[in-house]
C-alpha positions as CSV (number, residue, x, y, z in Angstrom):
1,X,0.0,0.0,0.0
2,X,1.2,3.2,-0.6
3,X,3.4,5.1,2.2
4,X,5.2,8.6,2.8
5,X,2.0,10.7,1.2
6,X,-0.4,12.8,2.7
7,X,-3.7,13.0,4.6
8,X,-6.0,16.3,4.5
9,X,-9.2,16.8,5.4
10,X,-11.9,19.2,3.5
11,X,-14.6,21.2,4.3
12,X,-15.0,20.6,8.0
13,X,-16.3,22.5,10.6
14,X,-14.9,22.8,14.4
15,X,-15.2,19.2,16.7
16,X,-18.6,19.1,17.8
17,X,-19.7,15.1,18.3
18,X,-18.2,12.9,20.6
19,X,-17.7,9.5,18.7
20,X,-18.3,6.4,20.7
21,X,-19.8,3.9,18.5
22,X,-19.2,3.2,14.9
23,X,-20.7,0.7,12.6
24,X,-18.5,-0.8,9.6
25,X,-20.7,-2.1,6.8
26,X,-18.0,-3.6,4.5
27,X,-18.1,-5.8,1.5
28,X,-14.5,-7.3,1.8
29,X,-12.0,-7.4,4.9
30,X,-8.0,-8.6,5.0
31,X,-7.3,-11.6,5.2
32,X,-10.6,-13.1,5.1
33,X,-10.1,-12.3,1.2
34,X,-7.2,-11.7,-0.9
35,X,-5.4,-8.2,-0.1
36,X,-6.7,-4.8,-2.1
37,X,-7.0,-1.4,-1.4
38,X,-10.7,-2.3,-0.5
39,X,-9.8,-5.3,1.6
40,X,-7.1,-3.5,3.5
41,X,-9.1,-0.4,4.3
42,X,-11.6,-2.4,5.2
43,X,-9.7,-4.0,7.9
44,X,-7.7,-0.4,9.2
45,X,-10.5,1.5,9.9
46,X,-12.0,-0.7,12.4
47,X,-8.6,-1.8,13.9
48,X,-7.9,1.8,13.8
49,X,-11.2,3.0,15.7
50,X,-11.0,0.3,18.4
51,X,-7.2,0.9,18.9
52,X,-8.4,4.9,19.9
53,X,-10.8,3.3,22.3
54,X,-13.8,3.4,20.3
55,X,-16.3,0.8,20.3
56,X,-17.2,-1.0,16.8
57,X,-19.2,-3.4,14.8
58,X,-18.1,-4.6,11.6
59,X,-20.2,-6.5,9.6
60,X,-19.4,-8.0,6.0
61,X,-20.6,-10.6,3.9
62,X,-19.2,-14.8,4.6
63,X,-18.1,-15.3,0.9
64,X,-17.6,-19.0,-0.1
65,X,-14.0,-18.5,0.0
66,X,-13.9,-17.7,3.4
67,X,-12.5,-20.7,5.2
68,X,-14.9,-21.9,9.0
69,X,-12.8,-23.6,10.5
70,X,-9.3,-22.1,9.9
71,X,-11.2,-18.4,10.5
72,X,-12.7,-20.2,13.6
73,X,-16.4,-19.0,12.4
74,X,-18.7,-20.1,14.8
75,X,-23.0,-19.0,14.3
76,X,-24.0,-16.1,16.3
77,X,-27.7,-17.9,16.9
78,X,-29.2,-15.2,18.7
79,X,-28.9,-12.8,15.6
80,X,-29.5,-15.4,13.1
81,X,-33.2,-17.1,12.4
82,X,-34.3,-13.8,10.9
83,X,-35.8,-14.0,7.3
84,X,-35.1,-11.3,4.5
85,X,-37.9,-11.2,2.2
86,X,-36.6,-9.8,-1.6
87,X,-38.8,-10.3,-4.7
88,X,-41.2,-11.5,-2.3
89,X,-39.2,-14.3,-1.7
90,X,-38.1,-15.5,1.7
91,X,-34.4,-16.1,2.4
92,X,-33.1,-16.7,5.6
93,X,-30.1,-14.9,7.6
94,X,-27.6,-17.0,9.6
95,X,-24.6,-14.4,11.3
96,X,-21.5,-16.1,11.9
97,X,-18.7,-14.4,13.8
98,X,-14.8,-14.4,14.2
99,X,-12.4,-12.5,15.8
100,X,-9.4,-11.4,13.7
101,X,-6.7,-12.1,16.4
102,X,-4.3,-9.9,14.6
103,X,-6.6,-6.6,14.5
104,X,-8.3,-7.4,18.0
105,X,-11.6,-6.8,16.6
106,X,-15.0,-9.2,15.9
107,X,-16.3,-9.5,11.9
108,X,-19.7,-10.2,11.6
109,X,-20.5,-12.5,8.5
110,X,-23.8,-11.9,6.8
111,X,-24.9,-15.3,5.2
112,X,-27.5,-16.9,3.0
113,X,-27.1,-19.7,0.7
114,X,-29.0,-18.3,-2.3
115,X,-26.7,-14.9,-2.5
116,X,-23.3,-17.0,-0.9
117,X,-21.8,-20.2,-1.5
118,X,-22.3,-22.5,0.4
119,X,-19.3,-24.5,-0.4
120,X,-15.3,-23.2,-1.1
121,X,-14.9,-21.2,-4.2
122,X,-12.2,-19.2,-5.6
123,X,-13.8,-16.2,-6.5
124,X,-16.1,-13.7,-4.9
125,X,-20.1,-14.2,-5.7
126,X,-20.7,-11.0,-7.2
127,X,-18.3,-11.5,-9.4
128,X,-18.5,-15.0,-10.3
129,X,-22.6,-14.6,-10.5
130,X,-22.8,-11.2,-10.8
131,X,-26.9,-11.1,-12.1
132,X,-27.7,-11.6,-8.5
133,X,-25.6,-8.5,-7.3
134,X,-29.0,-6.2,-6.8
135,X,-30.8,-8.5,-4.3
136,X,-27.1,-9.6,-2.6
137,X,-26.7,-6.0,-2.2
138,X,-30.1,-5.7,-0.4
139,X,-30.0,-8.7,1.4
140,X,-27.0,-7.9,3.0
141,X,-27.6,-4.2,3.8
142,X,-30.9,-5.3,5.3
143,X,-29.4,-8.1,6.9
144,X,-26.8,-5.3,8.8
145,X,-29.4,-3.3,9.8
146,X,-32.0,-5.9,11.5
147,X,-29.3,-7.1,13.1
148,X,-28.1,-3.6,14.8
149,X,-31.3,-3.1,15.4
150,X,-31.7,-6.6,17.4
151,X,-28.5,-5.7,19.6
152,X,-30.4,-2.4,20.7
153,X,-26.5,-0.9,19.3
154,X,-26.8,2.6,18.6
155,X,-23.6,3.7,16.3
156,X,-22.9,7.7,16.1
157,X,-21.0,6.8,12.8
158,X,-22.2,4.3,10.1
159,X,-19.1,3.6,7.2
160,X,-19.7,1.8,4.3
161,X,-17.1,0.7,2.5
162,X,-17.3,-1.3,-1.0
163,X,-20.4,-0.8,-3.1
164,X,-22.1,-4.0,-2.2
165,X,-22.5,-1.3,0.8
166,X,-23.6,1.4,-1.2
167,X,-27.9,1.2,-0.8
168,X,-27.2,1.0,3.3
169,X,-27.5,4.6,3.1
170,X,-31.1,5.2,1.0
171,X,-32.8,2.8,3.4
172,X,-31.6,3.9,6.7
173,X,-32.4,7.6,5.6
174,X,-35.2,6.5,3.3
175,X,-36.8,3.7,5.4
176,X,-35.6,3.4,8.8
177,X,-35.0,7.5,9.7
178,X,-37.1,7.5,12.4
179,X,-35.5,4.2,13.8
180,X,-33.8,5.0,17.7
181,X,-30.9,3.4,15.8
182,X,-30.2,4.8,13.1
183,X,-31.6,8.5,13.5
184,X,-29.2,10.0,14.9
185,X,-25.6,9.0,13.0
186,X,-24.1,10.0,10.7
187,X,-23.3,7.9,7.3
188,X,-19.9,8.4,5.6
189,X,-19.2,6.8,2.3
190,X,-15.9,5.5,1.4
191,X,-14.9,5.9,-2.2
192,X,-12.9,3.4,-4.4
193,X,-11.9,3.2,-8.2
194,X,-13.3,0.3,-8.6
195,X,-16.3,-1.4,-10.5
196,X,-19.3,-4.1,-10.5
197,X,-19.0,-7.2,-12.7
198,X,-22.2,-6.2,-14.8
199,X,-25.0,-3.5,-14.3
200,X,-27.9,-4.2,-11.7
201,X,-30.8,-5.6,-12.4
202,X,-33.9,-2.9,-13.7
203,X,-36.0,-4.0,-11.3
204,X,-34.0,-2.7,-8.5
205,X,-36.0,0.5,-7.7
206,X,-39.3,-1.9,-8.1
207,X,-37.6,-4.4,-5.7
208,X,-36.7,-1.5,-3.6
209,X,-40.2,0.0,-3.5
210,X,-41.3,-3.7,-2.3
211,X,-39.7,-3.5,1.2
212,X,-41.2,0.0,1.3
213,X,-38.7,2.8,-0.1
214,X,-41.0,5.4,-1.2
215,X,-40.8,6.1,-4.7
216,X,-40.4,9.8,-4.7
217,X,-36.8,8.3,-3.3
218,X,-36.1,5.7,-5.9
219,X,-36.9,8.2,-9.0
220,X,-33.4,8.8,-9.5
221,X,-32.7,5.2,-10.4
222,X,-36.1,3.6,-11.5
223,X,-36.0,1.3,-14.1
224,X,-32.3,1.7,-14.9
225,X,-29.5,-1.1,-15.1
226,X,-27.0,0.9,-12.6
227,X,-23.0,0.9,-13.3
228,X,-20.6,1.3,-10.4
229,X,-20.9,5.1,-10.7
230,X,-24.6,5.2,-10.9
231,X,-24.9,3.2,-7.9
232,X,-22.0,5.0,-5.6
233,X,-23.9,8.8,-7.3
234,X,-27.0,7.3,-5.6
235,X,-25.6,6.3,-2.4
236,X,-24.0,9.7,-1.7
237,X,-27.4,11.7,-2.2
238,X,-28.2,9.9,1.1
239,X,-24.7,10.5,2.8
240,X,-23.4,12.6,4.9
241,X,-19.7,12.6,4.3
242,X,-17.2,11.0,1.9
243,X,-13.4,9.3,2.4
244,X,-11.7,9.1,-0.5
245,X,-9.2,6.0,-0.3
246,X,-8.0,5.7,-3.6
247,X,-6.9,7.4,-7.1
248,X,-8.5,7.3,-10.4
249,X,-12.2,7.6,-9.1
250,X,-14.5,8.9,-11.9
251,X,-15.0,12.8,-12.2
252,X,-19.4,12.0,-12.2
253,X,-18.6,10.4,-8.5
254,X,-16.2,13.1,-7.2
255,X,-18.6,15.7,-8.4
256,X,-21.6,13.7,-6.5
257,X,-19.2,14.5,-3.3
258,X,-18.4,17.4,-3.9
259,X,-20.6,19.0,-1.7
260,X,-20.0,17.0,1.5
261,X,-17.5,17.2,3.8
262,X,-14.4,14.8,2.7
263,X,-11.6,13.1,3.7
264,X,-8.6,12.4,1.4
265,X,-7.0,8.9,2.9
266,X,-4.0,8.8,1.5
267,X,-1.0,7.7,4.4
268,X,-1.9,4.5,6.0
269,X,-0.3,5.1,9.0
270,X,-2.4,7.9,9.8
271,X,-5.6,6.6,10.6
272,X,-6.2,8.2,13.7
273,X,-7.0,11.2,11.1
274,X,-10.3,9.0,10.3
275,X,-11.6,9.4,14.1
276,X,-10.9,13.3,13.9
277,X,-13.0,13.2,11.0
278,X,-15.9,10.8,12.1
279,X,-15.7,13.5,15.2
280,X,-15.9,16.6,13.0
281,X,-19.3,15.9,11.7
């Protein structure tokens, strides 16, 4: 990863929230899957959080490649037994848990058989079956959020990393605004150059509107086969603040942040720069 650079931050005001809880909604987490920027960011910020004495939950999905037993993945049964209906289809949640000794910090998996494979593969699902990325996407942002909501855990901050991520924001603002849990935080985005295998499925927005989005907030995307960039422009109407972690991210999704307040993550060794920011807000 790249060293010696620099970190800034942008358009933020004087310290003003006192940052106890955060949530970590991410789609991929070192070593639990091979090592990218995503991966690797995915694993500081929480490490970096709990090492300031902040208290976190980090969720992400349990991918077919992500060894049980070696991980030490054990089920989390008061969390799981919950269904997810999409399509109007039911599909169960099982939560499995781990702690990554090396990062002192718990990972939540998010699983379900019809979105994850059951069995080892070599490549990640969304990739490797990428027609179902719209209702993975939903199942496991829904998944994150009944399950904060069954722990009675209220975060101050909510980061979603990875664009498998990227709806969490339009249904806790759109759908669950009013929830004790979720009213109050704030939601920061975490940008990436990177990309989904094919475009989403049309029926997104419709699928959306079934678990009851409003449609007044799914006009922007109704009926349309989203790109990485569509989706990550959509999530950041709904966000309150961007980290940018990574070069080469396209001009239409810096230009849907440019209004928020940013971070530019640059030197890895700095995270303690990502609390001052969580606490700027």
């Amino acid at each position: 990863m790249k060293k010696n650079c620099y970190l800034c931050i942008k358009s933020t005001t004087e310290l003003n929230m006192d940052v106890k809880k955060v949530l970590f909604i991410s789609q991929e987490i070192s070593p639990y899957v091979p090592d990218r920027r995503l991966s690797l960011i995915g694993r500081m910020f929480p490490q970096g959080v709990k090492e300031q004495g902040i208290e976190e939950r980090t969720f992400m999905p349990k991918y077919g490649m992500i060894a049980e037993r070696s991980n030490q993945l054990h089920e989390m049964i008061r969390l799981s037994g919950m269904n997810v209906i999409i399509d109007d289809t039911d599909h169960p949640l099982i939560i499995k848990v781990a702690t990554l000794q090396q990062a002192h910090f718990q990972v939540y998996f998010i699983y379900n058989e019809d979105y994850f494979a059951s069995n080892r593969i070599d490549e990640l699902e969304m990739n490797c079956s990428p027609a179902d990325n719209d209702e993975r996407s939903m199942f496991f942002v829904r998944a994150v959020i009944e399950s904060i909501r069954k722990m009675r855990w209220v975060p101050d901050i909510i980061q979603c990393t990875g664009w498998i991520s990227a709806l969490a924001p339009v249904y806790i603002r759109a759908l669950y605004g009013d929830d004790p849990s979720f009213r109050d935080a704030k939601i920061v985005t975490a940008l990436f150059n990177d990309k989904i295998a094919s475009p989403l499925d049309a029926r997104l927005s419709e699928k959306m509107h079934q678990d009851g989005i409003p449609k007044a907030a799914l006009k922007p995307i109704a009926g349309k086969e989203l790109t990485y960039d569509d989706l990550m422009c959509y999530s950041l109407k709904y966000s309150d603040a961007v980290i940018t972690c990574e070069e080469g991210i396209s001009q239409s999704v810096l230009d849907s942040a440019a209004s928020l307040p940013q971070l530019q993550f640059v030197d890895d060794d700095d995270v303690n720069k990502v609390k001052e920011f969580y606490t700027s807000l």
